[in-house]
DRENDO-1510 file (C-alpha; in Angstrom, 1 decimal, always signed):
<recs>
REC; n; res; u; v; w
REC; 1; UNK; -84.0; +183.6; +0.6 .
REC; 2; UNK; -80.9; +184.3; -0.7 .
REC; 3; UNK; -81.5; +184.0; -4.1 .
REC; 4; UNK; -84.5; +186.1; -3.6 .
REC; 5; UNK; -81.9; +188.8; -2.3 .
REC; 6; UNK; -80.0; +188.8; -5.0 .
REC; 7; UNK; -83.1; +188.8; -7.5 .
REC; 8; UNK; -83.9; +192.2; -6.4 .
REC; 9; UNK; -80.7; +193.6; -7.0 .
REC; 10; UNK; -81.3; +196.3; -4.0 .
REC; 11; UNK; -84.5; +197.9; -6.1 .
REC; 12; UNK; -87.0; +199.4; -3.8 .
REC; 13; UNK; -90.2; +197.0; -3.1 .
REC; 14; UNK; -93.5; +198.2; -2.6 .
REC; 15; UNK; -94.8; +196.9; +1.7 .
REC; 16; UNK; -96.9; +197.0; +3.6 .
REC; 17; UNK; -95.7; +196.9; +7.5 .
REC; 18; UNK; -98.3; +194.6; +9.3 .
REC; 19; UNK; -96.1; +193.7; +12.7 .
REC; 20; UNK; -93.4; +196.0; +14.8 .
REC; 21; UNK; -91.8; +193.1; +17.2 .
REC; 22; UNK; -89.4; +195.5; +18.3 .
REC; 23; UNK; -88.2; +198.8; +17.5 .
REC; 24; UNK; -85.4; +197.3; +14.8 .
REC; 25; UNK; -88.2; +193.9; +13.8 .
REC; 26; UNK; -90.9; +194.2; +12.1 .
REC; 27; UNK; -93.2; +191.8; +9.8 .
REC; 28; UNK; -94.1; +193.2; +6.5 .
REC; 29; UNK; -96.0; +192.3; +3.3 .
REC; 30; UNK; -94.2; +192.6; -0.2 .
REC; 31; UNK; -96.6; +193.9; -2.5 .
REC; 32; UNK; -97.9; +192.8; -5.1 .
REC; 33; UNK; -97.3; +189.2; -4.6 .
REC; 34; UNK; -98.1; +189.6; -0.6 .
REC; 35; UNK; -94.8; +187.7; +0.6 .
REC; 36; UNK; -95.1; +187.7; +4.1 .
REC; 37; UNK; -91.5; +188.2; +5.6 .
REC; 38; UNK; -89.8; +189.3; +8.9 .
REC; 39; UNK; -87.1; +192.0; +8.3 .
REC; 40; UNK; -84.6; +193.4; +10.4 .
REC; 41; UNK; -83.3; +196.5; +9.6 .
REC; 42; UNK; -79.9; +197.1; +8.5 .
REC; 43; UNK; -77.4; +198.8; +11.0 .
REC; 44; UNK; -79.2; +198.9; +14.4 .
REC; 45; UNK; -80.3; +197.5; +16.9 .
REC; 46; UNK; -83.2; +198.3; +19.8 .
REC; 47; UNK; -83.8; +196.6; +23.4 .
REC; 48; UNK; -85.9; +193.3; +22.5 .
REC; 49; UNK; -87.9; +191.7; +24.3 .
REC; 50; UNK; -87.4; +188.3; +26.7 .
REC; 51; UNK; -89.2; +185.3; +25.7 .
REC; 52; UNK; -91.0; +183.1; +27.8 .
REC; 53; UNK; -91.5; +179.3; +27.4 .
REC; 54; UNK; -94.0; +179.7; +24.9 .
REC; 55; UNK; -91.9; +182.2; +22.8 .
REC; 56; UNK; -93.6; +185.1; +23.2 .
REC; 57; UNK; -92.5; +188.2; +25.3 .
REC; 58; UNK; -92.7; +187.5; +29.4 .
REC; 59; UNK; -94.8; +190.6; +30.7 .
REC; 60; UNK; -92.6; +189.9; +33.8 .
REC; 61; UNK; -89.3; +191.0; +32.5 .
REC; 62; UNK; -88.9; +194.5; +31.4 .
REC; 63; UNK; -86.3; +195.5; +29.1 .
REC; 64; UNK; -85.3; +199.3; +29.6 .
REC; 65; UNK; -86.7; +201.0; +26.4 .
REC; 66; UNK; -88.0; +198.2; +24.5 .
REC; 67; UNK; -91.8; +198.9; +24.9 .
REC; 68; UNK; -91.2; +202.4; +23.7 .
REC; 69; UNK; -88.8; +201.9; +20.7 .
REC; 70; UNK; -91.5; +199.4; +19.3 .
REC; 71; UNK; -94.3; +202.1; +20.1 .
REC; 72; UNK; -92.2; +204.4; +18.1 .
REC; 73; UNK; -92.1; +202.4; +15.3 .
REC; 74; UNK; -95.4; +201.4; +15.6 .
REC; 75; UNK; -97.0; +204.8; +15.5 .
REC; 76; UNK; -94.9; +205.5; +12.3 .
REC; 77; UNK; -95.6; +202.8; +10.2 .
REC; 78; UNK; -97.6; +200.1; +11.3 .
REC; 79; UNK; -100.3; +199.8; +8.4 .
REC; 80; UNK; -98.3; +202.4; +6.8 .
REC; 81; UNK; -97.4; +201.4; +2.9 .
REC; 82; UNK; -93.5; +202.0; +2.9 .
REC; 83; UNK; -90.5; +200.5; +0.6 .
REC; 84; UNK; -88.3; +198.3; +1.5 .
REC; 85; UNK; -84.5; +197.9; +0.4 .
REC; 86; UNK; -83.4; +193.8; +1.1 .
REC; 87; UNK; -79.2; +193.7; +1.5 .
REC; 88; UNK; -78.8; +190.2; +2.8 .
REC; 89; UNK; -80.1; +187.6; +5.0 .
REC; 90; UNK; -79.3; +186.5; +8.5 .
REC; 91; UNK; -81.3; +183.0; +9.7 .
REC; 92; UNK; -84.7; +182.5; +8.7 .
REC; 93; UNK; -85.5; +187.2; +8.7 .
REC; 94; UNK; -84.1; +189.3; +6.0 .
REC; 95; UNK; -81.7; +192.3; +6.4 .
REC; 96; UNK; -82.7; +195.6; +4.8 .
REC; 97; UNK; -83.9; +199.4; +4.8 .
REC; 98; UNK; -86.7; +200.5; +5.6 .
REC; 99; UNK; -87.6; +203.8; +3.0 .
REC; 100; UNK; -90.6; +205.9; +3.9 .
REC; 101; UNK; -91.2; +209.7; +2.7 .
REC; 102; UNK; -90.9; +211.0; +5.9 .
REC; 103; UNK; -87.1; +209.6; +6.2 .
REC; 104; UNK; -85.1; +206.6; +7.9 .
REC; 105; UNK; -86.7; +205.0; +10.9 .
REC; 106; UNK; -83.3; +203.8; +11.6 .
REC; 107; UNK; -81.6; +206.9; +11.5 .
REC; 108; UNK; -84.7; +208.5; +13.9 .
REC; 109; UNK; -83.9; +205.7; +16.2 .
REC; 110; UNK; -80.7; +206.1; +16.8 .
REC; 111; UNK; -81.2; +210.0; +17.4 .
REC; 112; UNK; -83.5; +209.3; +19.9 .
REC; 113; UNK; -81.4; +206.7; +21.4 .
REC; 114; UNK; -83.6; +204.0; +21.4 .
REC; 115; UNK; -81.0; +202.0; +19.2 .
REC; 116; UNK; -77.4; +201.2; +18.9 .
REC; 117; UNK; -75.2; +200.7; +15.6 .
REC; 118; UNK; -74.4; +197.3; +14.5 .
REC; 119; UNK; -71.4; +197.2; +12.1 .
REC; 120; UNK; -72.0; +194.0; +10.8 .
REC; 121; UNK; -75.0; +195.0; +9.6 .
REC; 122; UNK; -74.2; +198.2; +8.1 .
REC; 123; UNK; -71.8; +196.6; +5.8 .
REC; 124; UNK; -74.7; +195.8; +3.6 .
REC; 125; UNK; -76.2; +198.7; +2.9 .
REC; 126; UNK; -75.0; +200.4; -0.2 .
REC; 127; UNK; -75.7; +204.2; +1.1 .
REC; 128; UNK; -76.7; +205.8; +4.5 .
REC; 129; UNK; -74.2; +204.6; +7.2 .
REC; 130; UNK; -73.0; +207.6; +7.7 .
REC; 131; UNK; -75.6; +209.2; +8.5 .
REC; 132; UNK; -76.6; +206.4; +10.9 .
REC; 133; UNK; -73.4; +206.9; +12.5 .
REC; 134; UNK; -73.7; +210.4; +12.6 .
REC; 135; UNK; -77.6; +210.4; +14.4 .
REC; 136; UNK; -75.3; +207.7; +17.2 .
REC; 137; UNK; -72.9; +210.1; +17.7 .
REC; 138; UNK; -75.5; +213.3; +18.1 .
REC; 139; UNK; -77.5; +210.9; +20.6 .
REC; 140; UNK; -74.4; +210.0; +22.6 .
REC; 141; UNK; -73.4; +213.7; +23.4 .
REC; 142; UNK; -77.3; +214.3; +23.9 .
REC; 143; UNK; -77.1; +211.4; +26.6 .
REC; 144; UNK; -80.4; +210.4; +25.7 .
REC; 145; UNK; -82.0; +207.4; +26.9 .
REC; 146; UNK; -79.7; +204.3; +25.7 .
REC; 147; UNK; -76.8; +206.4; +26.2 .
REC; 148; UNK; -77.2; +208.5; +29.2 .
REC; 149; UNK; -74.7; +206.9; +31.4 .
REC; 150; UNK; -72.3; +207.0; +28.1 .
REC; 151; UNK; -69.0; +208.4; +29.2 .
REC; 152; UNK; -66.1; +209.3; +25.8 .
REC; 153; UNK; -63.4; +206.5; +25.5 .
REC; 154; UNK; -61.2; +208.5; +23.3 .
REC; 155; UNK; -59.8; +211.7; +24.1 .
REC; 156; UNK; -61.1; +214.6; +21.6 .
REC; 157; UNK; -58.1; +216.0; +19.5 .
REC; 158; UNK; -58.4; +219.5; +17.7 .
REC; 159; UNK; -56.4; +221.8; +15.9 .
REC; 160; UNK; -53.7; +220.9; +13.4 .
REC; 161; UNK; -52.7; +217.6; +15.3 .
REC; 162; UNK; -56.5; +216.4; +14.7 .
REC; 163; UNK; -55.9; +216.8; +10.5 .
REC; 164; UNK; -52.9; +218.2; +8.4 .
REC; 165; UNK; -51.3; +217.2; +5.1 .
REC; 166; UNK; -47.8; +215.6; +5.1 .
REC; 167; UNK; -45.2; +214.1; +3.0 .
REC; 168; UNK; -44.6; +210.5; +3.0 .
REC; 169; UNK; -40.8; +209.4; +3.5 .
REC; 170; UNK; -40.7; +206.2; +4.7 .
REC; 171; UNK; -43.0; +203.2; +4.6 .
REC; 172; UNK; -42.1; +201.2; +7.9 .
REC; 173; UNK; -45.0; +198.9; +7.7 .
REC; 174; UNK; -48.2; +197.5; +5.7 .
REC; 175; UNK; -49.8; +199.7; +8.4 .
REC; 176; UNK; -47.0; +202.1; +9.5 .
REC; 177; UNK; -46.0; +205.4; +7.6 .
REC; 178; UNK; -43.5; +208.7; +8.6 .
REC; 179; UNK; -44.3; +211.5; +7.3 .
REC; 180; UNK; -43.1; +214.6; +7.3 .
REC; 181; UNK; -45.0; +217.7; +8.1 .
REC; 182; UNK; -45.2; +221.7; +6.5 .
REC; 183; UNK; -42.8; +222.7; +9.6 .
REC; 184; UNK; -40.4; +220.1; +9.1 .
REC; 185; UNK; -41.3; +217.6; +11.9 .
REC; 186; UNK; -41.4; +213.9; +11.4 .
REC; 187; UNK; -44.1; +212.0; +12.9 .
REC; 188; UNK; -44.4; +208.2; +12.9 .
REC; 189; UNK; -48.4; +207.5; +12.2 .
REC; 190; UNK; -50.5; +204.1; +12.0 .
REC; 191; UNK; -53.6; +203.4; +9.9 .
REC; 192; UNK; -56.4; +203.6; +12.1 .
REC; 193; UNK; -58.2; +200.4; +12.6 .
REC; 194; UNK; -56.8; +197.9; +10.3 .
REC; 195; UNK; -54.2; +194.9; +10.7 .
REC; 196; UNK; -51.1; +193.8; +8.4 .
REC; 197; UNK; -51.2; +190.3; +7.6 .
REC; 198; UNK; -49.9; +188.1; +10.4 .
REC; 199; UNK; -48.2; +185.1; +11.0 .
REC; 200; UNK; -50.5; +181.5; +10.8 .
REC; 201; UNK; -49.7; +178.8; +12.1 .
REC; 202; UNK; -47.2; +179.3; +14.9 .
REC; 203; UNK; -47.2; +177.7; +17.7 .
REC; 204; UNK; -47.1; +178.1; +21.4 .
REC; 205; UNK; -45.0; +176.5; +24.3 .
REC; 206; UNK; -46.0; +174.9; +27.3 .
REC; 207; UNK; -46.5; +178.1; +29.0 .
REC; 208; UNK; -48.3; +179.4; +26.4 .
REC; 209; UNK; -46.1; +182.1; +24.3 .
REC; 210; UNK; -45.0; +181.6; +21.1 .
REC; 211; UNK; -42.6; +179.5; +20.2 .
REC; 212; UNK; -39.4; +181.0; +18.7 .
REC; 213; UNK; -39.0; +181.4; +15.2 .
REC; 214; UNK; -36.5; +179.8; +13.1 .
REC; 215; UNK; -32.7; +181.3; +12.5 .
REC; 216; UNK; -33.0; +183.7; +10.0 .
REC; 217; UNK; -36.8; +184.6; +10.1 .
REC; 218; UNK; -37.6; +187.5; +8.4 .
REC; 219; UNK; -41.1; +188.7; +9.0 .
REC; 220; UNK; -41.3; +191.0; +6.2 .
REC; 221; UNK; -40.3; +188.4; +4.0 .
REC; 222; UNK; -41.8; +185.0; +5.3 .
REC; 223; UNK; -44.8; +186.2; +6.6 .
REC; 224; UNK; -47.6; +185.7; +3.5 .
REC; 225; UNK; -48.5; +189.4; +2.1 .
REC; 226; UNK; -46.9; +191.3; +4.3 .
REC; 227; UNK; -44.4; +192.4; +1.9 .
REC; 228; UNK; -47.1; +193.1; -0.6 .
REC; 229; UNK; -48.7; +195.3; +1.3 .
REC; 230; UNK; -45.8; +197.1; +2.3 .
REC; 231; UNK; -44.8; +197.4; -1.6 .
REC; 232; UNK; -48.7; +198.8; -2.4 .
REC; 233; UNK; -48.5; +201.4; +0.3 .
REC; 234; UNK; -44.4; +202.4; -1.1 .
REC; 235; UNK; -45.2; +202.5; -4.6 .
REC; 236; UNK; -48.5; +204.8; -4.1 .
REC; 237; UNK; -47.6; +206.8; -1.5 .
REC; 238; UNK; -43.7; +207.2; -1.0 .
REC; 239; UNK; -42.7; +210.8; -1.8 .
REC; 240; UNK; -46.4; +212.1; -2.2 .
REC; 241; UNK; -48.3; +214.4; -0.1 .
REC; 242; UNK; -51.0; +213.1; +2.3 .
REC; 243; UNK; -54.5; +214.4; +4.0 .
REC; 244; UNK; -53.7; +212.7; +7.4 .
REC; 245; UNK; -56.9; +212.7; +9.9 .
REC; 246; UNK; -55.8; +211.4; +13.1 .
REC; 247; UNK; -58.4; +209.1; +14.6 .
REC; 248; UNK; -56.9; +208.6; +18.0 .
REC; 249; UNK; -54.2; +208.1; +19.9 .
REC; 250; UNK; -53.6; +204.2; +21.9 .
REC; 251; UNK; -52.0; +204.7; +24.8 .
REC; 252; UNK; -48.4; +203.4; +25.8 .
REC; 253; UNK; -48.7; +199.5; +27.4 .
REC; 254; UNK; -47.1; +196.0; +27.6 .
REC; 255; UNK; -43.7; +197.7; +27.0 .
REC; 256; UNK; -45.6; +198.9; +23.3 .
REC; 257; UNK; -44.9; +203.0; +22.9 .
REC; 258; UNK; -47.7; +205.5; +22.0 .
REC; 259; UNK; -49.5; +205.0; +18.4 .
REC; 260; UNK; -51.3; +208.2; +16.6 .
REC; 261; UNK; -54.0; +206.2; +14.3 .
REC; 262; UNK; -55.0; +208.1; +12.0 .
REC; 263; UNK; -56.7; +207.9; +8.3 .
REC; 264; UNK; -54.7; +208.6; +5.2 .
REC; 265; UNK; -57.1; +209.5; +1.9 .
REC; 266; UNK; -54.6; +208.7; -0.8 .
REC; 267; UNK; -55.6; +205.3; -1.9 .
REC; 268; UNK; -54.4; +204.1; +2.0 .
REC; 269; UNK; -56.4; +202.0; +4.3 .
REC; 270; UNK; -59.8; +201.2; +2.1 .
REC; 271; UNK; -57.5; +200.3; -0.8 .
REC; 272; UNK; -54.9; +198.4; +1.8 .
REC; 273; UNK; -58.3; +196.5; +2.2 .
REC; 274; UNK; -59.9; +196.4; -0.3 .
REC; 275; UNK; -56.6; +194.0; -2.3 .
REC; 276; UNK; -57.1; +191.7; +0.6 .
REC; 277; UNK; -53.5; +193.1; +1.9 .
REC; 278; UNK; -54.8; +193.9; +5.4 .
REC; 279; UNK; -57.8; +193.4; +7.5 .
REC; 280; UNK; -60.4; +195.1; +9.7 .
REC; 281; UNK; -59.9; +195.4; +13.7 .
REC; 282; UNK; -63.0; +194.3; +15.3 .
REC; 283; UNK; -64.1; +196.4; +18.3 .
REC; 284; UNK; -66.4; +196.5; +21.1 .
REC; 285; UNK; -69.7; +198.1; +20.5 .
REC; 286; UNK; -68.8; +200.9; +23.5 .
REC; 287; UNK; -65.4; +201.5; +21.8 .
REC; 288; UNK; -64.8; +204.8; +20.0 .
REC; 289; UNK; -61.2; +204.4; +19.7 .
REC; 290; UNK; -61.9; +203.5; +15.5 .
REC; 291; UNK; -61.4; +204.8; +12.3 .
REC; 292; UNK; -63.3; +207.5; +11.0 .
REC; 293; UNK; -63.9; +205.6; +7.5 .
REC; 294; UNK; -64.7; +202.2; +9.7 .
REC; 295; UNK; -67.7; +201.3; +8.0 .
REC; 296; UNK; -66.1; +201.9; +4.5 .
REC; 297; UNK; -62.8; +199.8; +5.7 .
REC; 298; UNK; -65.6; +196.9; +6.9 .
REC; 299; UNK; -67.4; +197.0; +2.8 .
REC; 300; UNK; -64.2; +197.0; +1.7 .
REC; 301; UNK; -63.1; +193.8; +3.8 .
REC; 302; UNK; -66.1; +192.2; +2.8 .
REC; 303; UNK; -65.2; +192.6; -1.1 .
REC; 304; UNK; -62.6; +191.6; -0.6 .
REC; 305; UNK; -63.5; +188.4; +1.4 .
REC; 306; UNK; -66.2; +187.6; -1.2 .
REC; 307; UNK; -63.1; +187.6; -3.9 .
REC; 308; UNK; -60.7; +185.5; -1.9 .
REC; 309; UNK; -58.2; +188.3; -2.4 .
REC; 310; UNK; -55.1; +188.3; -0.6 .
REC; 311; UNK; -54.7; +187.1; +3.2 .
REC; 312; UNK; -58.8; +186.2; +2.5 .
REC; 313; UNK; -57.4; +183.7; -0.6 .
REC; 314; UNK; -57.7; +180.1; +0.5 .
REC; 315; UNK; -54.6; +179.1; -1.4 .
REC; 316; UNK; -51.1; +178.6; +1.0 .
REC; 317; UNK; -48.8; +181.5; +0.5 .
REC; 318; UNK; -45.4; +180.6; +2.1 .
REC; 319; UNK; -44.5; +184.0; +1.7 .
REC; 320; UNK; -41.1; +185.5; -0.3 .
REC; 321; UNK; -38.7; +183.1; -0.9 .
REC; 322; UNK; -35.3; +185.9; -0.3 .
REC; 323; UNK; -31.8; +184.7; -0.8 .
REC; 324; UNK; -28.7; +186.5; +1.4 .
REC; 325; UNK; -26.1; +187.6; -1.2 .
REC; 326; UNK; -23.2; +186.6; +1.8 .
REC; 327; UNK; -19.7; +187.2; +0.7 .
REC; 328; UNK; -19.0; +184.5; -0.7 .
REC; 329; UNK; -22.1; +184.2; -3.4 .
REC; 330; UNK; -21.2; +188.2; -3.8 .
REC; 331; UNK; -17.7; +186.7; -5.9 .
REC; 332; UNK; -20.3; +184.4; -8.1 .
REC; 333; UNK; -22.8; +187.2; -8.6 .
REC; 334; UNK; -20.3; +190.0; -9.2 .
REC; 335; UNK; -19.6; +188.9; -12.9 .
REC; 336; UNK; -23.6; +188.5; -13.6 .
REC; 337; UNK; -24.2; +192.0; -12.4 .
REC; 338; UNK; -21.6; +193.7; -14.3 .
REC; 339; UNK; -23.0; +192.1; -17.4 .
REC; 340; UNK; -26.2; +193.9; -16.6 .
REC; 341; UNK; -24.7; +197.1; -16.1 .
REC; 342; UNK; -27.6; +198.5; -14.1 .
REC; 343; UNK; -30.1; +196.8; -11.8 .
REC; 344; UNK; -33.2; +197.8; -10.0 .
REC; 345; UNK; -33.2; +197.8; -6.3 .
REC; 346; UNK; -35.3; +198.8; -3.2 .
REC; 347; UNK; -33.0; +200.8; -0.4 .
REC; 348; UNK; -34.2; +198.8; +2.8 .
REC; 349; UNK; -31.6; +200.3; +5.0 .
REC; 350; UNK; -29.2; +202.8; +5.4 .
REC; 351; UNK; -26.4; +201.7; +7.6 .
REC; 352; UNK; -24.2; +204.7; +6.9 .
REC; 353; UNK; -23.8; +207.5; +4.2 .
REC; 354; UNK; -21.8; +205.3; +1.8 .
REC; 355; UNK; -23.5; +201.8; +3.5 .
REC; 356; UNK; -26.8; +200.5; +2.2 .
REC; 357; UNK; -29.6; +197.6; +2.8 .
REC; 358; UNK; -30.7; +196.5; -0.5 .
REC; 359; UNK; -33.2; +194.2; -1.8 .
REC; 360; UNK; -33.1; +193.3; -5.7 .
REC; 361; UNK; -36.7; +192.2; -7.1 .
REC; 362; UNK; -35.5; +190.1; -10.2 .
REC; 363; UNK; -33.5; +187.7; -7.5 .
REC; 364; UNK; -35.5; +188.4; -4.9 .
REC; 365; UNK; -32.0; +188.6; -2.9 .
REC; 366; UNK; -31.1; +191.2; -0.3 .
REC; 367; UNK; -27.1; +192.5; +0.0 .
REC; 368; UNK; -25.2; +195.1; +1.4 .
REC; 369; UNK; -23.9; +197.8; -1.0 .
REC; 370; UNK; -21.1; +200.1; -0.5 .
REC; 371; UNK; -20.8; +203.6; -2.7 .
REC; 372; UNK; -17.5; +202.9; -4.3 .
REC; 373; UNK; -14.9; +205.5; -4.2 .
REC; 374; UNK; -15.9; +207.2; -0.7 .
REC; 375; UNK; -16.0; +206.3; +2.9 .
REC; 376; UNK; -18.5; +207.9; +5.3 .
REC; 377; UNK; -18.1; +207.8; +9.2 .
REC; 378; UNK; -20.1; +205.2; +10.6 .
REC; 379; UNK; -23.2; +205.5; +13.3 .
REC; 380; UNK; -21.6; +205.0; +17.1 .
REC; 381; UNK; -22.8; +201.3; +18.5 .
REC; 382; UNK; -24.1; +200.9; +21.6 .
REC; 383; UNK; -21.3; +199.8; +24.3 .
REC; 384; UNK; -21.9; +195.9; +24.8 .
REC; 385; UNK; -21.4; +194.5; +28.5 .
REC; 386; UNK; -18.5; +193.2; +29.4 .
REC; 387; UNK; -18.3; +189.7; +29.5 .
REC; 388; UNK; -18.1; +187.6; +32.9 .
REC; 389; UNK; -17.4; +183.9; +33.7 .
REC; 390; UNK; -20.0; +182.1; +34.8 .
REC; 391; UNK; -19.7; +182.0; +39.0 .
REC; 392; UNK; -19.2; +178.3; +40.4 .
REC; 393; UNK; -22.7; +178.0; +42.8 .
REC; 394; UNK; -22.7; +176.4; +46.3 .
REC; 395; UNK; -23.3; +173.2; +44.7 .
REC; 396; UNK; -19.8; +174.0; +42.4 .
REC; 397; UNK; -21.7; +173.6; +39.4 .
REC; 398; UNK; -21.7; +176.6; +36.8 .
REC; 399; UNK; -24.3; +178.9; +36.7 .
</recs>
């Protein structure tokens, strides 16, 4: 099956629909060479039918709306000759679109609310999610039928907070930017709906948290990819200006401030993606709280999957090897570095106006670099506690 798939190179096939199952399953003939297949369509799904012992549908059990979104689709092209678009396969039933003159069946489904979308579906189609999307969301504010107990889970935002155009100035994160906006504000912004590569492999305690990591763990560093991505998202975006559409906001929990998710069009999240440097967040088919180029950001991930790019690559990665330049190896490395004269570096920090945070790519060392010739004042510390003995207990041991 799929070989047959990928024979037909998603070229239209001449069919002949001879079975609606249910409103998103049907049986169809291939023509000219009559294959007899069962084909779900790509994207949706309606209410099926329950199945009795015998596997055929128990006339005891009704399933809200399933009898009527397989009428529907019955009275529209059962018998009908239509063309059919194959995109994968899924068991023993093909995945496709179904193409008729008289437009999607899909997309009139879901605008009658007789179907839901299903993104793992709708990553194979090469054209149309959108508009699938976009007959869900015009259903779900029409509250018809599947959705007329459907209640908003993300708060609407308008105006310039819902879409402006900013100037990158720092890259925090492989999925955390600040930009600066036309009036001068900074605002601290997260791609919407993806995740920076994360730490494999650690584990967790007795209690069940994780255990803690080792002296001198630099996430940034150690942890496979994630300073890739970060280094993608600097080098394309640092300094430029932004279309930023924000998505939604997640609220403040667990001791975790407020996050503004939004979706940056310069090559950010479906590029982050597509190089394997970040994945998709998989939600709940009720939750609206996503990005507004989800399905793009899901084809993207599967690309990228298929390639074995990047945190998807089956080959270990133990991350960036980084060496401290202390003071001591500062005396041995002086002499190399005034040989070079100048060197390329990467401000990670700034500590102070003549104080900086560097990292040096041709070493792959980090250091602490001081402007020679001036002296700036120094950020004020917060006050430590003052320190107390341990108090002898009842038992006179120390606490």
């Amino acid at each position: 099956m799929r070989a047959f798939v990928d024979k037909q190179q998603y070229k239209p096939i001449k069919a002949v629909i001879e079975h609606v199952r249910d409103g998103s399953t049907v049986r169809a003939f291939l023509l000219p060479d009559f294959y007899h297949i069962t084909l779900m369509i790509s994207g949706i799904r309606c209410p099926g039918f329950k199945l009795d012992s015998s596997g055929k549908p128990d006339p005891n059990i009704k399933v809200e709306y399933a009898e009527e979104a397989r009428y529907f689709v019955e009275v529209r092209l059962l018998q009908r000759e239509v063309e059919i678009i194959l995109e994968s396969v899924n068991n023993a039933n093909f995945i496709g679109t179904i193409v008729h003159p008289k437009g999607n069946i899909a997309e009139l489904l879901l605008k009658e609310g007789f179907a839901k979308c299903v993104d793992w579906s709708m990553t194979f189609m090469q054209s149309g999610a959108d508009r699938l999307k976009a007959a869900e969301t015009q259903a779900k504010e029409a509250r018809k039928r599947l959705w007329k107990d459907w209640q908003a889970t993300a708060p609407k935002i308008t105006g310039k907070e819902k879409e402006y155009t900013a100037t990158v100035s720092e890259v925090i994160n492989g999925d955390a930017l600040l930009v600066k906006q036309a009036n001068g504000v900074y605002k601290k912004i997260f791609l919407a709906s993806i995740r920076p590569p994360k730490e494999v492999g650690r584990a967790n305690d007795d209690e069940g948290k994780p255990v803690a990591r080792p002296k001198g763990f630099r996430p940034l560093y150690d942890i496979p990819y994630m300073f890739e991505a970060r280094e993608y998202l600097r080098k394309k975006l640092i300094g430029k200006k932004v279309h930023v559409v924000v998505d939604y906001i997640q609220e403040a929990r667990d001791n975790y401030p407020e996050k503004i998710c939004a979706t940056v069009t310069i090559n950010g999240n479906r590029a982050l993606v597509s190089k394997g440097l970040a994945t998709v967040v998989r939600y709940r088919q009720d939750d609206d709280q996503r990005s507004s180029k989800y399905q793009d950001l899901l084809i993207a991930e599967n690309k990228a999957n298929k390639s074995q790019l990047g945190v998807h690559s089956k080959k270990e990665n133990p991350g960036l090897r980084v060496t401290e330049i202390d003071a001591a190896r500062a005396k041995l490395e002086l002499s190399a570095f005034q040989r070079a004269q100048r060197i390329d570096a990467i401000v990670e920090f700034v500590a102070s106006g003549s104080r900086l945070r560097l990292y040096i790519p041709k070493s792959n060392s980090l250091c602490t670099f001081l402007l020679g010739g001036i002296n700036c004042p120094r950020a004020t510390r917060a006050a430590t506690e003052t320190y107390l003995p341990p108090k002898p207990n009842h038992s006179g041991t120390r606490l």
